[in-house]
N, C-alpha and C positions, 0 to 999 in steps of 0.2 A: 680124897678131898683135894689135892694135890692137883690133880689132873683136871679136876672143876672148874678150879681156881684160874688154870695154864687153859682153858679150852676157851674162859671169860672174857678174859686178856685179850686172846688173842680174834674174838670178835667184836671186841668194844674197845681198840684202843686206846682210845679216847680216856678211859675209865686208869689204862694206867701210869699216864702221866699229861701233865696238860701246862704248856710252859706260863707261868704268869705274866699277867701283863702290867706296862709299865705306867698306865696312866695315872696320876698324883701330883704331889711336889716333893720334890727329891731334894735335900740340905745335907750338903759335903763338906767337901776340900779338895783342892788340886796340891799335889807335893810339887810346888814349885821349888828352884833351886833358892837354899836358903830361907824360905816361908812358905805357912801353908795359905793357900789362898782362896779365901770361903767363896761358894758359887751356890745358887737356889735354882732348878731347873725345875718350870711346870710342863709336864705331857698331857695331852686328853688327843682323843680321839670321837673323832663323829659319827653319827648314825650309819656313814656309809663307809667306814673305816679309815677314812684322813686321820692324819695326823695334826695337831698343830702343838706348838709351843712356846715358850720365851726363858730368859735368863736374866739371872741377878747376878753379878759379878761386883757385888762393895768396895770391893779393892782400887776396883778402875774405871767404878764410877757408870757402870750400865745398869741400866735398870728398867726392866722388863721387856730389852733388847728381845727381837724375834728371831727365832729358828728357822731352818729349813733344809729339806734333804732330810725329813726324818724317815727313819727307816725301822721295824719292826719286826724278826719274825725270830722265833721256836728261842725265846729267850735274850736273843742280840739286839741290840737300839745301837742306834749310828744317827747323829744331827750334827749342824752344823751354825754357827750364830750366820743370820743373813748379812749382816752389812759391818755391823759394831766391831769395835778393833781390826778391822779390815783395814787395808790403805790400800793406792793405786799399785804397788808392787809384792804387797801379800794378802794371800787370801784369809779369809776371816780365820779363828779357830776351828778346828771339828773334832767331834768327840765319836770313839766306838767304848761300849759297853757290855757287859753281861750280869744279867739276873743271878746271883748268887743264890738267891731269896725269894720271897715275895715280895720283903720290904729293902732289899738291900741291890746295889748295884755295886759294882767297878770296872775299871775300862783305862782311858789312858788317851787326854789331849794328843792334838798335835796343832802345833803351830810354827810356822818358819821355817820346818824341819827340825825343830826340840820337839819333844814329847814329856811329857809329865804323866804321872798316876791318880787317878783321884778314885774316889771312895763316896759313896752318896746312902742315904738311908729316906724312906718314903718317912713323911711326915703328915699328910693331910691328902685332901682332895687338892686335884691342880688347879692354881690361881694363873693360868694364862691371861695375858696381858695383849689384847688387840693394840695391834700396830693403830699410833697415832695417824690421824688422817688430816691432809692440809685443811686450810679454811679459806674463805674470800678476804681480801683487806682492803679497807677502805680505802678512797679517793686520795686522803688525805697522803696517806702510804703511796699509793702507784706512782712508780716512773723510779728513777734512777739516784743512787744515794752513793755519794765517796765520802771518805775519811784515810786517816793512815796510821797505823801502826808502828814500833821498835820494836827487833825480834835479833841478838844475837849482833846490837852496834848495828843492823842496816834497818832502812826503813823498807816495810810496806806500804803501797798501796791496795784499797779495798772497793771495788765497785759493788752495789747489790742492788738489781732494776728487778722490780717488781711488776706481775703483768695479773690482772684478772682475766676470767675464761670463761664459757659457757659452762653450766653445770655443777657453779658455785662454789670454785678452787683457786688458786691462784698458784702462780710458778715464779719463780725468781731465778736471774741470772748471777752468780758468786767468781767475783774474779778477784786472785789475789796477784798482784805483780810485785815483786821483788828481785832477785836475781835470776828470775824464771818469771815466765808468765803460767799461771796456773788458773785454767778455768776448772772449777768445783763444782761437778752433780749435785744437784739437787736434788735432796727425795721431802722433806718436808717444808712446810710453808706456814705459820701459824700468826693469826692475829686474835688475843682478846682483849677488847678495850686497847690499853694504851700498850700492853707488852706483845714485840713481836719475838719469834722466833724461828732463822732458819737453818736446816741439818744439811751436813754435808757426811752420813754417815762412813763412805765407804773413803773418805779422806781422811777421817778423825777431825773433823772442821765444822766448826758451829759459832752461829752470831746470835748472841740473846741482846735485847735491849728493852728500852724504851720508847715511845714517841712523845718528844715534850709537846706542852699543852696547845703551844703555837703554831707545832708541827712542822717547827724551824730545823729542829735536829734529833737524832736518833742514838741514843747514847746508852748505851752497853759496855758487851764484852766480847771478844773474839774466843773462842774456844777452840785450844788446840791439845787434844790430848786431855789430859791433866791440866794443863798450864790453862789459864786465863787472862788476857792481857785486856786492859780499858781500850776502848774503842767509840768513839764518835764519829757519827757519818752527816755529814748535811746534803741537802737537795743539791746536785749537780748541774754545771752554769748551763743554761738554757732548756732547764726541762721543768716542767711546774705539773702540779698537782691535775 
């Protein structure tokens, strides 16, 4: 019987072992220094075997932040957050893993050059979160908007010029000046009704606001990081609507 068993094997490999695969929502922890730090990762894959996915990271404020560089095979998953907690001089986090389980992973961040340990357990079918996509903004919005900020006893300066495009998107230019001039990537652009908002993910840089009713002024918040500082912008001298 022995030998059956051994002859089975060894023409149906397949039959004796088959690594599980990762696609779900996976709910951890990272063993950060001094706390743990909850993280929610959805994986799926598609008909032709892509990958996609995103992350929840409560802690610091991501939410259904998008992956990429995921990678797949005989039990290992390796991804990376695409833009989110990135800055101009480090690269975003990336994770490698292994399938303990069906339902169970571990692995071990790296960022900056720390690494940390985390532990993840599948929970459900994966709730990937498609990357938000810009929108058009009205008339009202286009053209060029300053305000200024405090940040640390110095001021900022803020320009944000708004452009519409063929194809029903719109792009903006993000300049922050203060003891440096920093022009800001742009990757999102959104208008509804009166709330705009634009991303500057791979800075940690974000401007949420308003448009008042007169479309006098635009009045928010600059988002850096965690921190949120108030922020008002008015229409810039010689450019109109």
């Amino acid at each position: 019987m022995r030998h059956v068993v051994a002859t089975i094997v060894m023409c149906f490999p397949a039959l004796a072992w088959s690594a599980p695969m990762p696609e779900g929502r996976w709910v951890g922890t990272v063993q950060i220094p001094g706390r743990e730090l909850p993280i929610v990762v959805d994986l799926r894959a598609d008909p032709a075997g892509a990958w996609a996915g995103s992350i929840i990271v409560p802690g610091l404020g991501v939410k259904g932040a998008a992956l990429k560089d995921i990678t797949v095979k005989d039990g290992d998953i390796a991804f990376a957050l695409a833009s989110a907690l990135g800055s101009r001089t480090q690269a975003p986090p990336s994770f490698e893993a292994r399938l303990d389980s069906a339902d169970t992973m571990t692995g071990r961040m790296r960022e900056a050059g720390l690494e940390a340990s985390f532990k993840l357990a599948r929970s459900g079918p994966a709730q990937v979160e498609a990357p938000p996509a810009s929108t058009p903004v009205s008339r009202a919005l286009e053209g060029e908007w300053a305000g200024e900020f405090e940040l640390g006893g110095y001021p900022r300066h803020v320009t944000i010029a708004f452009e519409n495009h063929g194809g029903g998107v719109a792009t903006a230019q993000f300049l922050i000046v203060g003891k440096q001039r920093n022009v800001l990537p742009v990757e999102l652009v959104v208008q509804d009704g009166a709330f705009v908002r634009v991303e500057s993910p791979s800075m940690q840089i974000n401007f949420e606001g308003s448009l008042a009713p007169d479309s006098t002024e635009l009045r928010g918040v600059v988002e850096l990081g965690l921190l949120e500082i108030p922020l008002a912008l008015r229409r810039s001298a010689g450019r109109t609507s």
